[in-house]
Each structure stands twice: as C-alpha cells, then as structure tokens.
C-alpha positions as CSV (number, residue, x, y, z in Angstrom):
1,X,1.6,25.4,-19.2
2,X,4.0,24.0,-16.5
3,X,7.4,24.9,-18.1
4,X,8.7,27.1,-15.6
5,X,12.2,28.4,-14.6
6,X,13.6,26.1,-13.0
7,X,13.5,24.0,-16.4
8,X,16.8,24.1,-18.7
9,X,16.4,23.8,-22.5
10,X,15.7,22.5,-24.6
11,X,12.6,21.2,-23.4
12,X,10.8,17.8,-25.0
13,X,7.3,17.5,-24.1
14,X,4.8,14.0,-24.0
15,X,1.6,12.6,-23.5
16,X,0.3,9.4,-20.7
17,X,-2.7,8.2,-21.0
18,X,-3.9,5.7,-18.2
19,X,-8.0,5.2,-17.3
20,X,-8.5,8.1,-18.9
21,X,-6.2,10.0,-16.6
22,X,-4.1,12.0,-18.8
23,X,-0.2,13.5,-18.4
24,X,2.1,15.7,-20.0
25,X,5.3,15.4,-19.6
26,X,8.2,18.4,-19.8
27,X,11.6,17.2,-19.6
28,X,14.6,19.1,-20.3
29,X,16.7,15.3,-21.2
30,X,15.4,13.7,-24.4
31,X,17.4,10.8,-23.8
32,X,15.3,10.1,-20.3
33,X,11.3,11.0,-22.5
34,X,12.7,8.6,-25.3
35,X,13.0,6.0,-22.6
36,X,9.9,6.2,-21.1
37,X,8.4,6.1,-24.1
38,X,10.1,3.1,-24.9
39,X,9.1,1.5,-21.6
40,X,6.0,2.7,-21.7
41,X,4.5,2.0,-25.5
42,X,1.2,1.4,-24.9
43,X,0.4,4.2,-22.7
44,X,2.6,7.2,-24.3
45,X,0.8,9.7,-26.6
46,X,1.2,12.7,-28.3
47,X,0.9,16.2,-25.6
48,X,-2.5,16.9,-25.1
49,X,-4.2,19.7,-25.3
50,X,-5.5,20.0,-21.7
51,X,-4.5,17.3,-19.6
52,X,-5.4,16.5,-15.9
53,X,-2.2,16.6,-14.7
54,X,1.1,18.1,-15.6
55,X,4.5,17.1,-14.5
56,X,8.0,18.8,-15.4
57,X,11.5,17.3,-15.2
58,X,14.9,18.3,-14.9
59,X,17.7,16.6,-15.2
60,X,21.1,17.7,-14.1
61,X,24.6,16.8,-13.8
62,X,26.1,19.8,-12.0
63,X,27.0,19.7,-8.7
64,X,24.0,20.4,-6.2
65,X,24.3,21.2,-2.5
66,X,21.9,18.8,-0.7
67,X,19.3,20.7,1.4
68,X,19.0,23.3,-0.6
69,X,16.0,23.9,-3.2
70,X,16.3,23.2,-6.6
71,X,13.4,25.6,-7.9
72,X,14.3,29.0,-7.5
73,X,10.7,30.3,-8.4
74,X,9.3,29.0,-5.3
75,X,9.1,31.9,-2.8
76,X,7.2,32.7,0.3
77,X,7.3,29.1,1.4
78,X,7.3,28.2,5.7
79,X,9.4,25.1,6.7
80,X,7.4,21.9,7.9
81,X,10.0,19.7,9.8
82,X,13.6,19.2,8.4
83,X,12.4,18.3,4.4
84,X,9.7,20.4,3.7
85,X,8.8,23.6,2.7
86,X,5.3,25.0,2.4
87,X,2.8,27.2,1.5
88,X,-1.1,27.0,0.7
89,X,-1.2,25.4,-2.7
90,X,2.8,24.4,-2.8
91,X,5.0,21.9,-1.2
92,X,8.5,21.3,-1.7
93,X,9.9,18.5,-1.0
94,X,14.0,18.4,-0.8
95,X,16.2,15.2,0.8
96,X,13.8,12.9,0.1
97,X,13.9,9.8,2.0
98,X,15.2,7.4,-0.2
99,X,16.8,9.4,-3.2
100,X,19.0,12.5,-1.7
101,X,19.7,13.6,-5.1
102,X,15.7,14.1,-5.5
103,X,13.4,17.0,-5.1
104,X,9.6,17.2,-5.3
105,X,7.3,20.2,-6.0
106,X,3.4,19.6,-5.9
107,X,1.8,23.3,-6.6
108,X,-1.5,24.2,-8.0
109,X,-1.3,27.0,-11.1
110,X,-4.6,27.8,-13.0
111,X,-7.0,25.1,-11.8
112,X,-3.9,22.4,-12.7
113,X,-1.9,19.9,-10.5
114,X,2.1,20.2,-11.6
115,X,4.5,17.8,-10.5
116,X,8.0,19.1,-10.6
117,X,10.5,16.8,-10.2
118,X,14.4,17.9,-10.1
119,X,17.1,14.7,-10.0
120,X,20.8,15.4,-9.8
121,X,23.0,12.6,-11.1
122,X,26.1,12.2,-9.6
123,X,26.9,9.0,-8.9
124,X,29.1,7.5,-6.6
125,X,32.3,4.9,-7.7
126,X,30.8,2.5,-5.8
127,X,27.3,2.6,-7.5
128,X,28.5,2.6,-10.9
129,X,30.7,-0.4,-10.2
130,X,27.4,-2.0,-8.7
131,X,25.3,-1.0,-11.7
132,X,27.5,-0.1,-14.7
133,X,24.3,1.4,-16.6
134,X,23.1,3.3,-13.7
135,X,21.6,6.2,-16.0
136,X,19.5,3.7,-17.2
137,X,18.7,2.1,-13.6
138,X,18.0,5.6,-12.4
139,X,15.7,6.5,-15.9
140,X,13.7,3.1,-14.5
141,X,13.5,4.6,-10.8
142,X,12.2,7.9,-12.4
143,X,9.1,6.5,-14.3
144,X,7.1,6.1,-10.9
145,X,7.6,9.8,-10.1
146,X,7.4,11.2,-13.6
147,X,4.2,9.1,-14.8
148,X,2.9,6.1,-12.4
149,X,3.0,7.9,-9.0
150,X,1.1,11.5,-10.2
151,X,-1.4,9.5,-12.4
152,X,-2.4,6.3,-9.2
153,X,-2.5,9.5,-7.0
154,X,-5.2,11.2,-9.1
155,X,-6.9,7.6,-9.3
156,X,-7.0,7.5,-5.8
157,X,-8.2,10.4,-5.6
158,X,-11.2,10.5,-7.9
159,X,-12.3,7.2,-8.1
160,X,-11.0,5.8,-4.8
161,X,-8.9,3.0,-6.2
162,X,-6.1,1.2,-4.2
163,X,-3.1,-0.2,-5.3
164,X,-1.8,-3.9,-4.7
165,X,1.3,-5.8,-5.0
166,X,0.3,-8.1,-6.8
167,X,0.3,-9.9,-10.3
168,X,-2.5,-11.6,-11.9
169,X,-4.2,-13.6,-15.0
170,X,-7.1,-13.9,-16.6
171,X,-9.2,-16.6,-18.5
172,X,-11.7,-14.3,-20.3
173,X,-13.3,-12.3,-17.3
174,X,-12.2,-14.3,-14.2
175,X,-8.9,-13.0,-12.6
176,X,-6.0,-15.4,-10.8
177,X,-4.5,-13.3,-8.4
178,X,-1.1,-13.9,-6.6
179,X,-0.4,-11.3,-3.9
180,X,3.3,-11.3,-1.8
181,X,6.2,-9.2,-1.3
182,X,9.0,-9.2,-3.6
183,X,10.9,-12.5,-4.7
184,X,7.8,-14.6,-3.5
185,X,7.4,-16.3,-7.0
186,X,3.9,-13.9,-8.0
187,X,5.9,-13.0,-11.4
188,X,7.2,-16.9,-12.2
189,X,3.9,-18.1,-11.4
190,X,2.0,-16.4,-13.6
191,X,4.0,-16.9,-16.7
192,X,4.3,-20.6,-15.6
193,X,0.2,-20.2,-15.9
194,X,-0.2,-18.3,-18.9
195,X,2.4,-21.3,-20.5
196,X,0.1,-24.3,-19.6
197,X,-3.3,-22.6,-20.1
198,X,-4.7,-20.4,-22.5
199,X,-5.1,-17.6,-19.6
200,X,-3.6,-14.1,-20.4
201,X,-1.3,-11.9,-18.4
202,X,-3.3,-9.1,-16.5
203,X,-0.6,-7.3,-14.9
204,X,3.1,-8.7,-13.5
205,X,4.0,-6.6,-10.3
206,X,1.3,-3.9,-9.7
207,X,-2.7,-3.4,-10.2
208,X,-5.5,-1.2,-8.6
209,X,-8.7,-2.6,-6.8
210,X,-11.8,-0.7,-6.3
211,X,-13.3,-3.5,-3.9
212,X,-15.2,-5.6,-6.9
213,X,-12.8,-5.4,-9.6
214,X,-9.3,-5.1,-10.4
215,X,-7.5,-3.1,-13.3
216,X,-4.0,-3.6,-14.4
217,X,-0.8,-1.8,-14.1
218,X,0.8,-2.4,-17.4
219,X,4.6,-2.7,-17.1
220,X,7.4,-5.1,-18.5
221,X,7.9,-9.1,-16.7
222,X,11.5,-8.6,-15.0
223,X,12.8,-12.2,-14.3
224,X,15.4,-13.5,-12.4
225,X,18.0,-16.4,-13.3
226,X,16.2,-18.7,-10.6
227,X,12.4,-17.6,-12.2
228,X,13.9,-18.6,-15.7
229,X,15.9,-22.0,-14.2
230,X,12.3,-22.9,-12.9
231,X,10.1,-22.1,-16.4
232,X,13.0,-23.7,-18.7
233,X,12.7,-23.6,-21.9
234,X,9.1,-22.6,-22.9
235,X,8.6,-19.0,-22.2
236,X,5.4,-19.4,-24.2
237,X,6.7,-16.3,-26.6
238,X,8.1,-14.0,-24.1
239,X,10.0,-11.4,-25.7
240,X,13.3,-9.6,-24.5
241,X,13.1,-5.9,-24.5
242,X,16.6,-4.6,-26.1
243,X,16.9,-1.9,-24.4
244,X,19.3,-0.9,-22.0
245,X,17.7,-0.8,-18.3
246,X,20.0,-0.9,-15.4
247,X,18.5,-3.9,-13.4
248,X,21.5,-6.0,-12.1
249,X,19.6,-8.9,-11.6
250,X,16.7,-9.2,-13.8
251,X,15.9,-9.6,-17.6
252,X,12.8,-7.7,-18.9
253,X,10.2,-8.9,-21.4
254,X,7.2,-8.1,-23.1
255,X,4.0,-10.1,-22.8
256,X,3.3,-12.1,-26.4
257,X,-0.1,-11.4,-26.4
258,X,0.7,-7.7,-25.2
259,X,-1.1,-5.5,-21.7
260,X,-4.4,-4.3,-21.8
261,X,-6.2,-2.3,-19.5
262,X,-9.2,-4.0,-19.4
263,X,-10.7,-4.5,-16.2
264,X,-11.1,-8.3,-14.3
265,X,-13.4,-10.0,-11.8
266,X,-11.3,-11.8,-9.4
267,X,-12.1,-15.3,-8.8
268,X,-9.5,-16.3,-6.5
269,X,-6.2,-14.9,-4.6
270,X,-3.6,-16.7,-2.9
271,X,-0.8,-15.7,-0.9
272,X,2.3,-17.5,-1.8
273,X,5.6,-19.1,0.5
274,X,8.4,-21.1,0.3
275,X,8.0,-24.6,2.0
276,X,9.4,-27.8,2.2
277,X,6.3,-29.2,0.9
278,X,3.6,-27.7,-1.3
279,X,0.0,-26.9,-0.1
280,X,-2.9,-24.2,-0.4
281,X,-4.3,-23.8,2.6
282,X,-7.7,-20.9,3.1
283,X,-7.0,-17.6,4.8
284,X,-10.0,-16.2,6.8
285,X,-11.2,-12.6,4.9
286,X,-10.3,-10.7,8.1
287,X,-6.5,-12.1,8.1
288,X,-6.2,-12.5,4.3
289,X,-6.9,-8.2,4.2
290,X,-4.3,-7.6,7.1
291,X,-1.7,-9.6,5.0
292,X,-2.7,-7.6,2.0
293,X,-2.3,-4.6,3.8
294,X,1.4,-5.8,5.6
295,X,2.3,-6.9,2.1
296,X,2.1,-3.2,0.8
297,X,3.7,-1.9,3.2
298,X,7.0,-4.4,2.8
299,X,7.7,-3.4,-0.6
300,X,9.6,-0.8,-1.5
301,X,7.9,0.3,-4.7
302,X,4.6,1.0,-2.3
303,X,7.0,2.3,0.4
304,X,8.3,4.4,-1.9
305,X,4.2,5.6,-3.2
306,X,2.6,6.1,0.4
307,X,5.5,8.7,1.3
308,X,5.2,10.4,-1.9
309,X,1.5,10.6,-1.3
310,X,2.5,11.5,2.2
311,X,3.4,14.8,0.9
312,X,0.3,15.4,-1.4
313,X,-1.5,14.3,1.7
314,X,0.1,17.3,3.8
315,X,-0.8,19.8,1.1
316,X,-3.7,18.9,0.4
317,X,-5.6,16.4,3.0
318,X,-9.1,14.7,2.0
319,X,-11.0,13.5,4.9
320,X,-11.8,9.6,5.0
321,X,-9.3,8.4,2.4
322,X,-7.0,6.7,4.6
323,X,-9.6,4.6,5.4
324,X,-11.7,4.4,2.1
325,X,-8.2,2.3,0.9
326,X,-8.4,-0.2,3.8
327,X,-11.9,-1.0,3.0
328,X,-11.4,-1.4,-0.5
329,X,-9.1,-4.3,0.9
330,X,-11.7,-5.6,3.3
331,X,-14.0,-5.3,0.3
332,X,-11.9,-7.3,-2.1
333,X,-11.1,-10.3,0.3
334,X,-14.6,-10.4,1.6
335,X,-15.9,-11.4,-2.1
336,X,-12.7,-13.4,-3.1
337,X,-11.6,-16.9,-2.1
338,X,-8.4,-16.6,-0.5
339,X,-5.6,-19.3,0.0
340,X,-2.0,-19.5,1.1
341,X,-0.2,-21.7,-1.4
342,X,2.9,-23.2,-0.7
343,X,5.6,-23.4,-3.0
344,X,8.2,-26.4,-3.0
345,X,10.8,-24.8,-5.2
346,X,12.3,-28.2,-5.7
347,X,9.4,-30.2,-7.4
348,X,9.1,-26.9,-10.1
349,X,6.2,-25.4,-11.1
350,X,4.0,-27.7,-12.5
351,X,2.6,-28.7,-9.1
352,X,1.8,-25.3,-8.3
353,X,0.1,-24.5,-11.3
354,X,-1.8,-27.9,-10.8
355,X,-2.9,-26.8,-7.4
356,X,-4.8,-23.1,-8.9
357,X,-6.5,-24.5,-11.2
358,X,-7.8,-27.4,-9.1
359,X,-8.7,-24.7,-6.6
360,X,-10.0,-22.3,-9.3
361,X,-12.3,-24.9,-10.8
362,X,-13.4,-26.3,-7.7
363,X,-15.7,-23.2,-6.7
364,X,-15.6,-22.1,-3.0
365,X,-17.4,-19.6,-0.8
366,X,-15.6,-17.3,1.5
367,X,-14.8,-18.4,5.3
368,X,-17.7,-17.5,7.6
369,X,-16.0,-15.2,10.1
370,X,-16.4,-16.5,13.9
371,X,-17.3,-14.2,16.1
C-alpha cells in the first residue's frame, strides 16, 4: 500500500518504530533510506505489516517548474490560497514556505494516513559552496518530514502529547530539564552533566510532554567548536558518528550509554542565558509556560512542525487541540520547579553544573501565583 505513481523505481521500503507509533517508508533513493537508517539505528525496523502511518518519497534531480504539482494522480483538487490544493481527504501542498523545491501530500486511502513527500534537488552554486555535502545536509533536513514530523503528528493526535525544545538528563527517574532556543548552551550543558555525575542523557534537542511526564526524542548530540572549547577534553565517551552529514558547523555523536525511550519525571527546568555573571534565579509557573511557549515558536525546527501541522490541520481539523498543547505546558510548569540560570561563558561549566545540582538537591515547591 502507498506506492503510487508518482513514485519512480526502484522503490526501497522501511520500518520506524517510535511509542509504538509505527511507519513505513517508500523511497525511490536507496542512498537517502540507508541514511536514515544510519541516523536513525535505534528506531528503524524491518516494513511492517500494517503500520499506522505510511509515507512515500521521491527523490528527483530533473528539472521541476515551481508551482506546479509533483503528483500527477491527484485530481479533482480546489485551490486554498496561493500553495494549496484540496479536496475532502487530500491536501497538496506545493512551494512550501521554507523549502521551494518541496511538495507535500497528506491523503487518506483505505482507512490509512500517507504522507507523500516529493524533493527536487537542484542546488544552487552558492549553496554547494556554503555546504559542499549538501545531499547529505538536505538527507538530514528530510528526516523530519519522512519520519519525525508524520509520527509527533499522530502522537499529538492520539495521545495529546506536545513537543519541547528542549534537552534533558536523568538520574534514575528524576529528569534535568534545560529549555531555550538554539545556541543557548541546553546541548553543552547536559553533556557537561552527564561528565561529572553518573546522570544519563534523555534527549539532546527535542522531547514530548504530556503535562506529568516527559519522553525523549532520540537523535544524535551536534556540537559546536565553542560547546567542545568549553567541555575540553573529557567527553565522558562520546562517540563521532562517521558519517557524512552536511552540517557546516557542528560535529555529531552518539551517546556512550546509548537513547532510550523510556519515559522521566521532571524534577526541575531551567531556562538558560548568557550573563556577565552566573545565577539561577525562579520563574513564576505562569511566565515560565509563556517562555516555553515563545521558545517553540523561535526555533526553526518547531517553526518548521507547526506549519507542517498547519496543513494537516486544514485537512483535517480536531476541535480543542490548539489548546489541549498549551495546557500541557501550563501543566508541566505548574508541577515543576522552574529557574532561569545564568551562564558566564568565561568561568566554564563547572559552575553551572555546580549550580543544578545544588538546586536539584535542595527540593523546592513551585511559586504561589499572586493574584
């Protein structure tokens, strides 16, 4: 099921397998399924039989005239604005905001959800002068849409789940989490935890929240030269993934203990800065949510989910889950401690890893609210 026309051959086919949720992949570029299953080793599997969710790829390196379709088997379809064409159980998306070389079909066929996803590479000069393995950089864009995106969707969805930006570690069930935008030092700080204490990595850059408890998004650590400057030389194990990945400014590892999925209690989250000086300082529930919320909203990688699930949303609307993520914010920071912690990147980060576990040992109950 799922491998339509608009598919070239041959045609490789894969299993994901995340909280259950499970994925089959159809992709007419081995090269692009070997890599995912190279980035993705502890979640790909074998097809399955019947999975929730089915999503087919094509790759292509021909010429394509932007604003025009890429699946030719979609017919009787009604425009919705400038990017969208629609009818009742199919959506095509072409232009898509931040990738023009793009295209999205969401469709319903025999009781299943299919993702289609059509990418055209043709790269500029200038891009592959910026990025000189930008096949690679554009195989690590494509995971979100071929696997992550379709599969946080459906937890969404059916457990009402909300994503974070956020990274976080464990000491046996109680969770350190370290929510900010990108380049606010979430990623450095956790390994700089999980070097001095015997905590484990949870997750390094994403992880879903149902109010009470968090589950984690297992993906690579990507580190920057400054990140490694500041950890020096014990990296506590970390190892370097050898494999070609098209990030121009980051290294990727693998956890030494490995990812699991298994879900956390969080016993504290703080909201990191750059300062002159370092300091934690509490964040009142109420605000520590709306920074949560503002914090999703700056980063791209969400960016990039809530307009893909924008779409889905316009195809197939479910009343009161706008609002069911909010409150599994609201929920989260109402039960957890929250803190903004101050990072002098000057003084390293032993005196930021002295400061959580002072505050994580020293229990606290939430701000009272004044009316």
């Amino acid at each position: 099921m799922g491998n339509n026309e608009f598919l070239q051959q041959p045609v490789k086919s894969i299993g994901f397998q995340m909280y259950d949720v499970t994925l089959n992949l159809h992709c007419d570029n081995s090269g692009l399924v070997d890599y995912l299953e190279s980035l993705m080793p502890g979640l790909s599997k074998p097809a399955f039989a019947s999975p929730d969710l089915v999503v087919n790829a094509r790759w292509t390196d021909e010429p394509h005239e932007r604003g025009v379709s890429m699946f030719p088997d979609s017919k009787h379809l009604n425009g919705i604005g400038k990017r969208m064409q629609m009818a009742k159980d199919e959506l095509v998306w072409f232009d898509t905001h931040r990738d023009k070389d793009m295209q999205l079909r969401f469709r319903r066929e025999d009781g299943k959800i299919i993702f289609d996803v059509a990418y055209c590479f043709q790269p500029s000069q200038k891009k592959l002068a910026k990025y000189p393995d930008f096949k690679h950089k554009k195989y690590f864009d494509l995971a979100r849409y071929l696997v992550f995106f379709p599969i946080a969707w459906h937890l969404e969805r059916t457990r009402g789940w909300a994503l974070i930006h956020a990274s976080a570690v464990a000491e046996n069930d109680r969770a350190v989490m370290i929510a900010g935008p990108g380049g606010a030092g979430k990623t450095t700080t956790c390994v700089a935890l999980i070097v001095r204490t015997n905590m484990k990595l949870l997750t390094e850059n994403l992880l879903f929240c149902d109010g009470e408890r968090i589950f984690p998004v297992i993906e690579p650590l990507r580190l920057t030269d400054d990140s490694l400057a500041l950890l020096g030389d014990n990296l506590h194990g970390l190892e370097t993934i050898k494999m070609p990945n098209g990030l121009r400014t980051k290294t990727m590892y693998w956890s030494p203990e490995g990812q699991s999925l298994s879900a956390a209690t969080p016993a504290i989250l703080f909201i990191p800065q750059f300062s002159q000086r370092g300091f934690v300082k509490p964040i009142a529930p109420e605000i520590a949510g709306e920074l949560l919320h503002a914090m999703n909203r700056l980063t791209l990688e969400l960016n990039d989910y809530y307009w893909y699930t924008a779409g889905l949303d316009m195809l197939w609307p479910a009343p009161g889950n706008a609002q069911k993520q909010l409150e599994v914010l609201q929920k989260l920071v109402a039960n957890t401690p929250c803190y903004s912690l101050g990072i002098d990147k000057t003084a390293g980060v032993t005196p930021v890893v002295n400061q959580i576990l002072y505050y994580m040992d020293s229990p606290t109950t939430v701000l009272e609210v004044k009316q």
